[in-house]
PyMOL Python script that loads the backbone (N, CA, C, O; Angstrom):
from pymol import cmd

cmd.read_pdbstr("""\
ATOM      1  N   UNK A   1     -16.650  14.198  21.780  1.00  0.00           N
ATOM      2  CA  UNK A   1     -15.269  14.585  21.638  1.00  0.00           C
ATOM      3  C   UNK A   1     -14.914  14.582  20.144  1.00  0.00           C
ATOM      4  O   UNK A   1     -15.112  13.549  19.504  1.00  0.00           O
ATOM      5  N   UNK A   2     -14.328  15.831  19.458  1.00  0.00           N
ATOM      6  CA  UNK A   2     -13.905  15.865  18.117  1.00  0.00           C
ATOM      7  C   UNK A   2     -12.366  15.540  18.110  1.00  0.00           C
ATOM      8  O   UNK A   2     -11.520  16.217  18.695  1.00  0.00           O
ATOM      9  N   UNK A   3     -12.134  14.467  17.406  1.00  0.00           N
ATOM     10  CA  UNK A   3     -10.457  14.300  17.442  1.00  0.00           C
ATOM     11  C   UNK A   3     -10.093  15.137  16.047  1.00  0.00           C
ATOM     12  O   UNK A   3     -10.906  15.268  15.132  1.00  0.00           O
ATOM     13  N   UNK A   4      -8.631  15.727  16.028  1.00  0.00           N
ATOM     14  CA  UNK A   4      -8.201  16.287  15.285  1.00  0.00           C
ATOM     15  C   UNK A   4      -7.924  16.205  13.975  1.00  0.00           C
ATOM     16  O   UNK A   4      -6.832  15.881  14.442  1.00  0.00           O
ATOM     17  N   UNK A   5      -7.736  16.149  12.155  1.00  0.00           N
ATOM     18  CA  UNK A   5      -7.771  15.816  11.152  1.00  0.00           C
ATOM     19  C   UNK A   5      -6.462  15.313  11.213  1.00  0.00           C
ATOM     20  O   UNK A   5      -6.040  14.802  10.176  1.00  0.00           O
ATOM     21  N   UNK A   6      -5.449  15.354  12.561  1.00  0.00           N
ATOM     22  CA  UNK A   6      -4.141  14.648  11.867  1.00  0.00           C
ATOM     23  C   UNK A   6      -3.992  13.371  12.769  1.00  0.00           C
ATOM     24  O   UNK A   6      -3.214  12.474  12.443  1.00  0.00           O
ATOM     25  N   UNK A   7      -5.020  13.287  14.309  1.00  0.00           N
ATOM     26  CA  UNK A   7      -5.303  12.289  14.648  1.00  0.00           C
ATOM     27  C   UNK A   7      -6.399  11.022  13.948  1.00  0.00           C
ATOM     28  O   UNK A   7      -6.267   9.805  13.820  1.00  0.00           O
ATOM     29  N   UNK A   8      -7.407  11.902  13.621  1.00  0.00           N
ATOM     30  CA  UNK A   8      -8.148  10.602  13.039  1.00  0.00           C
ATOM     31  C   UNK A   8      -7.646  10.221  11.173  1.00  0.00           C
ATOM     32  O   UNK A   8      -8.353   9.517  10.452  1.00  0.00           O
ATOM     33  N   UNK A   9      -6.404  10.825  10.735  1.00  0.00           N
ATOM     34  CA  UNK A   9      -5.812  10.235   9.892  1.00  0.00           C
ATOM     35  C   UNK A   9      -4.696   9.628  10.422  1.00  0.00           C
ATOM     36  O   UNK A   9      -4.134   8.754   9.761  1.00  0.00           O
ATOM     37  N   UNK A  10      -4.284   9.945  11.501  1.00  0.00           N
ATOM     38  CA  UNK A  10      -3.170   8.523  11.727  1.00  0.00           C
ATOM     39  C   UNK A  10      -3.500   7.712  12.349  1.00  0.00           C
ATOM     40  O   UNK A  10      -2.639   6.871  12.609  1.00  0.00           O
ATOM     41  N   UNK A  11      -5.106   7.476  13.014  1.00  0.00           N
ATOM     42  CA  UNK A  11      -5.906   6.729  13.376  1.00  0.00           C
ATOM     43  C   UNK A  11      -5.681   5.418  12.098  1.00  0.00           C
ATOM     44  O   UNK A  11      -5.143   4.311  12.078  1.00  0.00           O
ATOM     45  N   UNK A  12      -6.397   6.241  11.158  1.00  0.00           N
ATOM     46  CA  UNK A  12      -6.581   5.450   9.526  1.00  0.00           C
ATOM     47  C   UNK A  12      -5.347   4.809   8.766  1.00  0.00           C
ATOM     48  O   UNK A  12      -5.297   3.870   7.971  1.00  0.00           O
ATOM     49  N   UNK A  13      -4.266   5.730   9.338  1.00  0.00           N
ATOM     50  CA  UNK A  13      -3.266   5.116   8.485  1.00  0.00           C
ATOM     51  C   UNK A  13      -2.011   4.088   9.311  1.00  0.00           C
ATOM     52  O   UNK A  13      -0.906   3.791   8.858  1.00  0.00           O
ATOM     53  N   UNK A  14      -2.589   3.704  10.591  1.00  0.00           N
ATOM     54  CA  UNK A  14      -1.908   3.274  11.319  1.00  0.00           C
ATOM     55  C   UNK A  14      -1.529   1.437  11.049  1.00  0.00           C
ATOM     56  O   UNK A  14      -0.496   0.768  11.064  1.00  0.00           O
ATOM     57  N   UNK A  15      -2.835   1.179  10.840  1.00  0.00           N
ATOM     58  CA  UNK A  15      -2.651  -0.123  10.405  1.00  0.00           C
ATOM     59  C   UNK A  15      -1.069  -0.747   9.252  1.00  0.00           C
ATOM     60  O   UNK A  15      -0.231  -1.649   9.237  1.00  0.00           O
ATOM     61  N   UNK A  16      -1.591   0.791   8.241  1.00  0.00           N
ATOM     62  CA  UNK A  16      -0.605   0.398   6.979  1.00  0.00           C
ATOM     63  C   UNK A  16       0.928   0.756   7.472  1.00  0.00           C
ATOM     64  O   UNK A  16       2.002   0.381   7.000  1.00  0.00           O
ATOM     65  N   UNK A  17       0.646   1.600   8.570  1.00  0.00           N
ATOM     66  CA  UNK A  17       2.367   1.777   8.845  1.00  0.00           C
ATOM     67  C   UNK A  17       2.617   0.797   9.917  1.00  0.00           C
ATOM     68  O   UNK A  17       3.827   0.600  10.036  1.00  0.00           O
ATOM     69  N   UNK A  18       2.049   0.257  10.566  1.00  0.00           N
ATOM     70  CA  UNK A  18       2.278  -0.940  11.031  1.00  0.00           C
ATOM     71  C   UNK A  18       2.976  -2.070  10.942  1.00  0.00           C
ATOM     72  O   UNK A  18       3.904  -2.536  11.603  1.00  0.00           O
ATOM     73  N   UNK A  19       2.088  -2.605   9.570  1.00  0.00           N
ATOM     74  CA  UNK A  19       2.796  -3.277   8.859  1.00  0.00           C
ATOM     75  C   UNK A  19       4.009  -3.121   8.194  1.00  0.00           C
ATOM     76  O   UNK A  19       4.649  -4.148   7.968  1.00  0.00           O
ATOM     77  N   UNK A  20       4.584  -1.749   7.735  1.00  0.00           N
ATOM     78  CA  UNK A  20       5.367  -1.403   6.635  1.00  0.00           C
ATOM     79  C   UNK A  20       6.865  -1.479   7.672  1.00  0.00           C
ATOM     80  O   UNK A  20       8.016  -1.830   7.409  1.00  0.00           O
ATOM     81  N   UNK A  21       6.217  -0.977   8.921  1.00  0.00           N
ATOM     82  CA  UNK A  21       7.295  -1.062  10.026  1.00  0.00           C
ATOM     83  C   UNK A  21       8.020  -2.315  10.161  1.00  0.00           C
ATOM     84  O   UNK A  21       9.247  -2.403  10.195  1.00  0.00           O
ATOM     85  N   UNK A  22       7.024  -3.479  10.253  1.00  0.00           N
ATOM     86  CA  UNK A  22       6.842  -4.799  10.756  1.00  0.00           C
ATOM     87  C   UNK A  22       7.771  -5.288   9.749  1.00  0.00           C
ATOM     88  O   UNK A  22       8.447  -6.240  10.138  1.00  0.00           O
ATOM     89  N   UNK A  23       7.987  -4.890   8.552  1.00  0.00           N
ATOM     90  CA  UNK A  23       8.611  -5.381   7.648  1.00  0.00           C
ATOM     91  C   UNK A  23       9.979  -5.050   7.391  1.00  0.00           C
ATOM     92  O   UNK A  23      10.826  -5.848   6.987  1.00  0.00           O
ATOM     93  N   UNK A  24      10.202  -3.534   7.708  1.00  0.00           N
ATOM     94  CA  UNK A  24      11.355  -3.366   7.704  1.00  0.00           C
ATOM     95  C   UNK A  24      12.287  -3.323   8.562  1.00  0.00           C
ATOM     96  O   UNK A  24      13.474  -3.111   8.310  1.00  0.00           O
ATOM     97  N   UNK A  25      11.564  -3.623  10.160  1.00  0.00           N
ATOM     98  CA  UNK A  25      12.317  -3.910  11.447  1.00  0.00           C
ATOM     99  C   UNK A  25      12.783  -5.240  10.830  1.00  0.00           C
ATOM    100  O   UNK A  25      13.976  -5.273  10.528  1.00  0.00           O
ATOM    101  N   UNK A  26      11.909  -6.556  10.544  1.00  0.00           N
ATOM    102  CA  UNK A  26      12.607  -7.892   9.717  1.00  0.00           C
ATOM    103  C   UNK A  26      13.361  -7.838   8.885  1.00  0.00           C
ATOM    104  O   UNK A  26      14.120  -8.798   9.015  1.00  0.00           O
ATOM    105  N   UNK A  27      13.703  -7.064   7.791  1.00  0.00           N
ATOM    106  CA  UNK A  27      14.263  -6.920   6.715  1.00  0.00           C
ATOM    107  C   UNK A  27      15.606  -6.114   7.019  1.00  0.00           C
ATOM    108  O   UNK A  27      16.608  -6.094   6.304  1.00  0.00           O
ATOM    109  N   UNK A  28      15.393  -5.386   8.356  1.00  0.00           N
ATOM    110  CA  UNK A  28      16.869  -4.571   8.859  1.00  0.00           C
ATOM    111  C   UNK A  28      17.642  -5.679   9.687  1.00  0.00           C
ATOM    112  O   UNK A  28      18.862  -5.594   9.830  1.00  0.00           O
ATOM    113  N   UNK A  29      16.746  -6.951  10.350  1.00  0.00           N
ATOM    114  CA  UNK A  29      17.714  -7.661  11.147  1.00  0.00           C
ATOM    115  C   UNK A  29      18.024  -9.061  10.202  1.00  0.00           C
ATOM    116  O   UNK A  29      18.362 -10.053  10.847  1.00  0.00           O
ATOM    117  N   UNK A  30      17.975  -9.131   9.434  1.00  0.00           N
ATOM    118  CA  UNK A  30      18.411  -9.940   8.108  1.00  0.00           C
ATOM    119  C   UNK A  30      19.784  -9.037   7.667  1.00  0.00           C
ATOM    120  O   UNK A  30      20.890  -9.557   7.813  1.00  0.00           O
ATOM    121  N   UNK A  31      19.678  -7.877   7.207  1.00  0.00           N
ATOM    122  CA  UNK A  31      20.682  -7.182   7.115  1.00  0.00           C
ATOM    123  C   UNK A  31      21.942  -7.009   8.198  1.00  0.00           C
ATOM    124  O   UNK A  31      23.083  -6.773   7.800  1.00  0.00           O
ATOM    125  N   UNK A  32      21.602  -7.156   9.639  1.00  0.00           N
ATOM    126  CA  UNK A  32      22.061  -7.114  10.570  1.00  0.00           C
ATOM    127  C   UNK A  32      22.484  -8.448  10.674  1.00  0.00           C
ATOM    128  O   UNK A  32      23.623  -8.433  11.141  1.00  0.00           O
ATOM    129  N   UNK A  33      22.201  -9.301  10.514  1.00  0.00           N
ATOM    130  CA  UNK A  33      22.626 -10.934  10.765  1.00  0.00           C
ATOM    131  C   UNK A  33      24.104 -10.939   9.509  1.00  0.00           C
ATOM    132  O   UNK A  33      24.824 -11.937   9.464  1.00  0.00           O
ATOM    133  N   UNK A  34      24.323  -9.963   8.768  1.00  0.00           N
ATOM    134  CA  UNK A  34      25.640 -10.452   7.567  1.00  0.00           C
ATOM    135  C   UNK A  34      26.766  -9.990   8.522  1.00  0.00           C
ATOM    136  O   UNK A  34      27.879 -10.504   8.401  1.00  0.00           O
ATOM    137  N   UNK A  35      26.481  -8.814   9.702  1.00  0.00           N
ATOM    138  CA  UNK A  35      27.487  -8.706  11.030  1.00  0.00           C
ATOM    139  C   UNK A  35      26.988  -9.782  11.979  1.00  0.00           C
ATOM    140  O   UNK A  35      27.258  -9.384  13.113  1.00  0.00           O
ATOM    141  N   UNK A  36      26.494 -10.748  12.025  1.00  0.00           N
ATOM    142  CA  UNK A  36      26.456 -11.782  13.648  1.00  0.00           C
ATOM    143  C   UNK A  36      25.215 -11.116  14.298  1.00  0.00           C
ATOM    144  O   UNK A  36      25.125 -11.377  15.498  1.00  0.00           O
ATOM    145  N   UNK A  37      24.380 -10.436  13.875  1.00  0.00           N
ATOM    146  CA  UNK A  37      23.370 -10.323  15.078  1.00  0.00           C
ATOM    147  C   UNK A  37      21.980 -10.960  14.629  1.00  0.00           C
ATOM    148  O   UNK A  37      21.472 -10.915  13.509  1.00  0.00           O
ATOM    149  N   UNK A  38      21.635 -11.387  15.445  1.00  0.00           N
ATOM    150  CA  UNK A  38      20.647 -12.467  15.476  1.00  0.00           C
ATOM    151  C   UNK A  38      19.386 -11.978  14.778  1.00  0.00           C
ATOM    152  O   UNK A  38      18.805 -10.954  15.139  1.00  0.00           O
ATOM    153  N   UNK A  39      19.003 -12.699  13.823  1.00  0.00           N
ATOM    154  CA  UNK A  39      17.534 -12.519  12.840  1.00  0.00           C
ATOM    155  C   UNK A  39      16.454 -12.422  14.038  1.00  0.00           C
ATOM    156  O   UNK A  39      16.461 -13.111  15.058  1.00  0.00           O
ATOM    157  N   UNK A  40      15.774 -11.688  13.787  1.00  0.00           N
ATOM    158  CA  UNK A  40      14.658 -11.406  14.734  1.00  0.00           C
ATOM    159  C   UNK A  40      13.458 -12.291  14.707  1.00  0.00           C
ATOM    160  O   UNK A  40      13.315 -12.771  13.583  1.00  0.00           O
ATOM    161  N   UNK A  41      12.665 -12.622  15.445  1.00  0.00           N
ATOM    162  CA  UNK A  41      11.330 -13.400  15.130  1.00  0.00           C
ATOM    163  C   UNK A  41      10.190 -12.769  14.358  1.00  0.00           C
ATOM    164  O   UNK A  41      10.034 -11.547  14.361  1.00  0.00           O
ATOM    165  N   UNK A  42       9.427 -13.557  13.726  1.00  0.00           N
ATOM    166  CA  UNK A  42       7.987 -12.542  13.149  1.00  0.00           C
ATOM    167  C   UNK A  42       7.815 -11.941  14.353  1.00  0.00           C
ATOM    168  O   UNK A  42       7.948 -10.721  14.249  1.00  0.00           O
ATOM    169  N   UNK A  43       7.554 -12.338  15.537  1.00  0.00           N
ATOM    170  CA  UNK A  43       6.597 -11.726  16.472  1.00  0.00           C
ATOM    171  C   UNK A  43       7.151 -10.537  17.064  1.00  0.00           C
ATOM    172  O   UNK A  43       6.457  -9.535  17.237  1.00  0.00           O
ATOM    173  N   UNK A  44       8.438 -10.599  17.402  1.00  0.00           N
ATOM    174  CA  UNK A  44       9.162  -9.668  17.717  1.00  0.00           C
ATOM    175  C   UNK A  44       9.460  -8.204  16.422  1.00  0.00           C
ATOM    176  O   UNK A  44       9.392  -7.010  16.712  1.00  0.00           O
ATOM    177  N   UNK A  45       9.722  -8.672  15.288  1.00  0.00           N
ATOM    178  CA  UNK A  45       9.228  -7.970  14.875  1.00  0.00           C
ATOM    179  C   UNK A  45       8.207  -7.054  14.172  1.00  0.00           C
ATOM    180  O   UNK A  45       8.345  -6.168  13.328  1.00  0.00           O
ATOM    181  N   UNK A  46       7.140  -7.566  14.806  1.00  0.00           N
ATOM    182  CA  UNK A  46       5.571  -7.162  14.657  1.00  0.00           C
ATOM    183  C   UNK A  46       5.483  -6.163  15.801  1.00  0.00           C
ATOM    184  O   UNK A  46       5.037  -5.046  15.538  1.00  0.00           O
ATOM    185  N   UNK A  47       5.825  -6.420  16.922  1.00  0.00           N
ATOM    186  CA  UNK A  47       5.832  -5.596  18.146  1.00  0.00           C
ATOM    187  C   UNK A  47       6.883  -4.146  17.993  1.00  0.00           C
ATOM    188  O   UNK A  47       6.651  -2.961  18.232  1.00  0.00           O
ATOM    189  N   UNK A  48       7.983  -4.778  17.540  1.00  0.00           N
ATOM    190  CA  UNK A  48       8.616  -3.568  16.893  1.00  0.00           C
ATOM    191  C   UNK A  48       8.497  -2.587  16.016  1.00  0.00           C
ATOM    192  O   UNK A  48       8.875  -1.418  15.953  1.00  0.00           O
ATOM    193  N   UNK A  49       7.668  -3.577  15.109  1.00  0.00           N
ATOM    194  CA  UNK A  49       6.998  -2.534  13.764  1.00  0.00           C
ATOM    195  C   UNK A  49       5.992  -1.603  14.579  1.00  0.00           C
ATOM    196  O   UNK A  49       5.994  -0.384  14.413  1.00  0.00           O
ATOM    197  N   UNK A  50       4.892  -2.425  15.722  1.00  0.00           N
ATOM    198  CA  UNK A  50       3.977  -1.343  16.134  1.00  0.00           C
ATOM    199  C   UNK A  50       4.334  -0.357  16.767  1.00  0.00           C
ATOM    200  O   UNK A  50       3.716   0.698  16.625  1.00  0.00           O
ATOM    201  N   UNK A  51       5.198  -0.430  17.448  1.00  0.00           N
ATOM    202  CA  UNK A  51       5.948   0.465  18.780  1.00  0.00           C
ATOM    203  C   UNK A  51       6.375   1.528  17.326  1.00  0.00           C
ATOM    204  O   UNK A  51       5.914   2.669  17.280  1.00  0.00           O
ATOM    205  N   UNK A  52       7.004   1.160  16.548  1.00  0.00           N
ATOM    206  CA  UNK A  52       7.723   2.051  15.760  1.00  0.00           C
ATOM    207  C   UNK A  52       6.505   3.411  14.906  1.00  0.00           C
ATOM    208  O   UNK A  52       6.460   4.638  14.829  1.00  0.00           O
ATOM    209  N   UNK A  53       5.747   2.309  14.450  1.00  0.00           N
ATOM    210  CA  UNK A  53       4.778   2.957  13.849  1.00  0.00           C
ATOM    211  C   UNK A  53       3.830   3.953  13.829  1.00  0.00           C
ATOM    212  O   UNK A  53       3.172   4.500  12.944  1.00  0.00           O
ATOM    213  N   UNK A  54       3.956   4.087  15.447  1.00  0.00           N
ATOM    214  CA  UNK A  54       2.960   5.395  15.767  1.00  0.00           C
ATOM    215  C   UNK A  54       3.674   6.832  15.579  1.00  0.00           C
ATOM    216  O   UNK A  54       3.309   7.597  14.686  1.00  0.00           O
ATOM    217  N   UNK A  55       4.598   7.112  16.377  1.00  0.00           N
ATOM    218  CA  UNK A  55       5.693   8.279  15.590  1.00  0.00           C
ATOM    219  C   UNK A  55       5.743   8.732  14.403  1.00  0.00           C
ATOM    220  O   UNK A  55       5.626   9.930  14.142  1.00  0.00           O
ATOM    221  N   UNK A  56       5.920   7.833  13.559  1.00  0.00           N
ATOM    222  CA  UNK A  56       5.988   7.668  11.927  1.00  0.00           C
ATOM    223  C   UNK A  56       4.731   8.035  11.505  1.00  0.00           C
ATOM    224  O   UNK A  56       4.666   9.165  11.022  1.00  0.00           O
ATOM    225  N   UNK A  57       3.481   7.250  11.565  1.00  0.00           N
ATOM    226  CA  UNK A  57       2.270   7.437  11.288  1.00  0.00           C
ATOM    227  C   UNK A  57       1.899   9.020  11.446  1.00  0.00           C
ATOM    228  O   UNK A  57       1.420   9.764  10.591  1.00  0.00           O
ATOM    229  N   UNK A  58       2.337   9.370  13.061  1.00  0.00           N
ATOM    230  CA  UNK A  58       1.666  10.171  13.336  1.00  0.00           C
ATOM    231  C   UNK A  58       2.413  11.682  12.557  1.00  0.00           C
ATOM    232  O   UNK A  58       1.869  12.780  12.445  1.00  0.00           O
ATOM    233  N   UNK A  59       3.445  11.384  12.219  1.00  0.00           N
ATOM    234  CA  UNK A  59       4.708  12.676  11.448  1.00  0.00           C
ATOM    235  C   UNK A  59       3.881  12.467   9.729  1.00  0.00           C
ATOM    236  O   UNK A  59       3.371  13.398   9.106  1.00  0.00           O
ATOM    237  N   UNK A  60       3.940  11.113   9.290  1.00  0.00           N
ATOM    238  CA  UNK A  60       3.312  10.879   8.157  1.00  0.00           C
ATOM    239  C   UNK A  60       1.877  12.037   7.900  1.00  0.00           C
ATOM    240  O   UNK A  60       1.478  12.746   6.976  1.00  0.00           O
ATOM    241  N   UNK A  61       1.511  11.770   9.068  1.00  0.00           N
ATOM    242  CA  UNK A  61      -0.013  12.408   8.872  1.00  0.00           C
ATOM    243  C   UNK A  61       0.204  13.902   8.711  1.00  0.00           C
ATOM    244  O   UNK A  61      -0.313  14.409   7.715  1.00  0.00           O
ATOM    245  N   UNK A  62       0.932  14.733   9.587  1.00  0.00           N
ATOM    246  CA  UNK A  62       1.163  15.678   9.787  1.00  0.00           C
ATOM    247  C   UNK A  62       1.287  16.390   8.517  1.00  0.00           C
ATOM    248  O   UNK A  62       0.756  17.488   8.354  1.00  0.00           O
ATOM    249  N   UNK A  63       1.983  15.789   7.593  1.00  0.00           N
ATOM    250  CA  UNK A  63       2.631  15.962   6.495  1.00  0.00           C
ATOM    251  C   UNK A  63       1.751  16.008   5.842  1.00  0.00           C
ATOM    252  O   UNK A  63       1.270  17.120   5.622  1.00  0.00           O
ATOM    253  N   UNK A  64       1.214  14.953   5.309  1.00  0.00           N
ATOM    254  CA  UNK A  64      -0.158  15.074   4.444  1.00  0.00           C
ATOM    255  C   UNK A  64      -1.279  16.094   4.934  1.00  0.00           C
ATOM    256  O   UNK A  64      -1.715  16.911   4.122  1.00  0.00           O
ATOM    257  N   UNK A  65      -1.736  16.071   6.184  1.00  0.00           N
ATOM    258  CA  UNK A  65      -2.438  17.325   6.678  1.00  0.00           C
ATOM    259  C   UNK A  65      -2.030  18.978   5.892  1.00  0.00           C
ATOM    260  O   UNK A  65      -2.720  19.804   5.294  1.00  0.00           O
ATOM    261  N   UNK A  66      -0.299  18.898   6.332  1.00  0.00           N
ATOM    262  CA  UNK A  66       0.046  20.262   5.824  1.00  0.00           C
ATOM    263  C   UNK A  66       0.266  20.408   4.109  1.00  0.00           C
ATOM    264  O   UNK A  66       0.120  21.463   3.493  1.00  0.00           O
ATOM    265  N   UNK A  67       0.629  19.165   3.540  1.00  0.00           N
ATOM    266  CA  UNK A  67       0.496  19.189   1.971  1.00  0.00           C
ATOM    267  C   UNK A  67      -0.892  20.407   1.102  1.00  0.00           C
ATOM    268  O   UNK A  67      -0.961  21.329   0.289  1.00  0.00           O
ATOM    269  N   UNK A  68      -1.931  19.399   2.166  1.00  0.00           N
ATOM    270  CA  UNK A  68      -3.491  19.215   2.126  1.00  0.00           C
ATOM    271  C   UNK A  68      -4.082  20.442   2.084  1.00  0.00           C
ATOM    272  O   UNK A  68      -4.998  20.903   1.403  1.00  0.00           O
ATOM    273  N   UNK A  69      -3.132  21.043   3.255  1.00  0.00           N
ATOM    274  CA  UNK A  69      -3.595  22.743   3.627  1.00  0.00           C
ATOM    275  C   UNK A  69      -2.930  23.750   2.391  1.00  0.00           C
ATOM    276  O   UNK A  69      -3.404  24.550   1.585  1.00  0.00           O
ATOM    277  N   UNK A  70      -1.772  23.319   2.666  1.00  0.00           N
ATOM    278  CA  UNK A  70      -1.163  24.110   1.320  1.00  0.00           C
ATOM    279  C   UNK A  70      -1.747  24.312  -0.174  1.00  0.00           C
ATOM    280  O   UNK A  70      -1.600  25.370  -0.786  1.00  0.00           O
ATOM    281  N   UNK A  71      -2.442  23.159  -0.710  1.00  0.00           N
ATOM    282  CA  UNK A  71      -2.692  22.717  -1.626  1.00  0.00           C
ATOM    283  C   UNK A  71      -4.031  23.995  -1.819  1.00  0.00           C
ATOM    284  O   UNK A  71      -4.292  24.810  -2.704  1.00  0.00           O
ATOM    285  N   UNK A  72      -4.650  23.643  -0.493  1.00  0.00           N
ATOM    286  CA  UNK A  72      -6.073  24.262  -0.500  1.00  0.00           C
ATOM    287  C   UNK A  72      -5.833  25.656  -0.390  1.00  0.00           C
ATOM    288  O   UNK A  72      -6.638  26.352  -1.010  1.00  0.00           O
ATOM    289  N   UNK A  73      -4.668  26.428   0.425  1.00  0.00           N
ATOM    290  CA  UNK A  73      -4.301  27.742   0.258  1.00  0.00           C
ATOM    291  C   UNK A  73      -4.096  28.524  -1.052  1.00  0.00           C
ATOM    292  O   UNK A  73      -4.498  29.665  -1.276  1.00  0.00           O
ATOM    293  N   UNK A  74      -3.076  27.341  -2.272  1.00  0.00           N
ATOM    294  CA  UNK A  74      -3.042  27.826  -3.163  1.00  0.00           C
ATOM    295  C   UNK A  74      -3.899  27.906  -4.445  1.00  0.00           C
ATOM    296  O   UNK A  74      -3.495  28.505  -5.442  1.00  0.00           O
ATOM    297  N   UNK A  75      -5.352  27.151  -4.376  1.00  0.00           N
ATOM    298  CA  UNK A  75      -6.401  27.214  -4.568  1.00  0.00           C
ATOM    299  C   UNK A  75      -7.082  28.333  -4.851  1.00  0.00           C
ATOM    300  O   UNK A  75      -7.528  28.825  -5.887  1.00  0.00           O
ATOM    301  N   UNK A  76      -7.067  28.763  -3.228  1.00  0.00           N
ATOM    302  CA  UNK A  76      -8.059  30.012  -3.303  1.00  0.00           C
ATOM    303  C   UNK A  76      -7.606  31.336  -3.762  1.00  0.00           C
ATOM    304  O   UNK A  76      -8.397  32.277  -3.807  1.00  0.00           O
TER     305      UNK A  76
END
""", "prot")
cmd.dss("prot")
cmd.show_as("cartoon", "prot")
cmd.util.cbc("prot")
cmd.orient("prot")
């Protein structure tokens, strides 16, 4: 089975948006706690960052894919 150049780059880049998620789901409910809503846990927001991250990753990739193509169109 050949997976696609924008799947097996958001394969690759999933980890890092993972994390980047993980951080700013925490860093949005810190912000959210100066209105009363409750700071989130690491864990909870680790699960949130991942859930979040694949969408993102996978639009991220897309992007760079089509940069990638463009780049190489105006090349030739």
């Amino acid at each position: 089975m050949s997976l696609s150049p924008t799947t097996r780059l958001t394969l690759a880049l999933y980890p890092l948006g993972a994390g980047a998620m993980a951080v700013n789901v925490f860093f949005a409910s810190l912000l959210g706690s100066w209105i009363g809503l409750p700071v989130l846990s690491t864990t909870t927001s680790i699960l949130l960052g991942a859930l979040i991250a694949l969408p993102a990753t996978w639009a991220f990739a897309r992007h760079m894919i089509h940069l990638a193509r463009k780049a190489d169109a105006e090349q030739s």
